[in-house]
N, C-alpha and C positions, 0 to 999 in steps of 0.2 A: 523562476520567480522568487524564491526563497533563498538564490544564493544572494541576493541582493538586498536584505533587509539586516544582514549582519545581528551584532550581539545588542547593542543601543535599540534597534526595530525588536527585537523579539524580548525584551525586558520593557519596553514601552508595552507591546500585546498584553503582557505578563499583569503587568499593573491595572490596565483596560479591564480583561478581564477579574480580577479581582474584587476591582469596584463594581462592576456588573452583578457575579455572581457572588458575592463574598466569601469567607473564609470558610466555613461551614458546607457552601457549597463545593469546593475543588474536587475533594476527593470523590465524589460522586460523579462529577464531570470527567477527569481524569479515568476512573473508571470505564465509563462509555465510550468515549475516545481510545482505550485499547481495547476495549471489546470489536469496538467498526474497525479497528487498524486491521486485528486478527482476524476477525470473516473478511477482509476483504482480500489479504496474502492469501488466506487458505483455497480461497476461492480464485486467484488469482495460480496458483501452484494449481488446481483440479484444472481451470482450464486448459494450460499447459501440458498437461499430463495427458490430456484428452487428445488435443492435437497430435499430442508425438504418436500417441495412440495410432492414429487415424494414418499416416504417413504408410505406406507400402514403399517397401522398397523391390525395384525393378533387379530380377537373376541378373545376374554377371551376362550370359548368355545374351539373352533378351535385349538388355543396353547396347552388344556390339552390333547388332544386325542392320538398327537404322531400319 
């Protein structure tokens, strides 16, 4: 979805939001926006981690017998 809105779409957004929130507000916004980016990787890496976690792997042995 985003590879298609190119540099012209996300400088259009840019100004959208501006008017919306104005100048006073960005950093604030910007702010919260990398705070959800980051719980959401970190959270996205524990799950992951969990998984490999959970994975047993089958002896050598065990695998040939069928």
């Amino acid at each position: 979805m985003l590879q298609n809105i190119g540099f012209p779409g996300l400088l259009m957004i840019l100004v959208v939001v501006l008017i919306i929130f104005g100048p006073s507000k960005l950093p604030e916004l910007g702010r919260a926006v990398g705070r959800t980016l980051h719980e959401f990787k970190s959270s996205a890496k524990e799950l992951v981690s969990d998984s490999k976690d959970d994975v047993v792997e089958m002896p050598k042995e065990a695998a040939g017998k069928g």
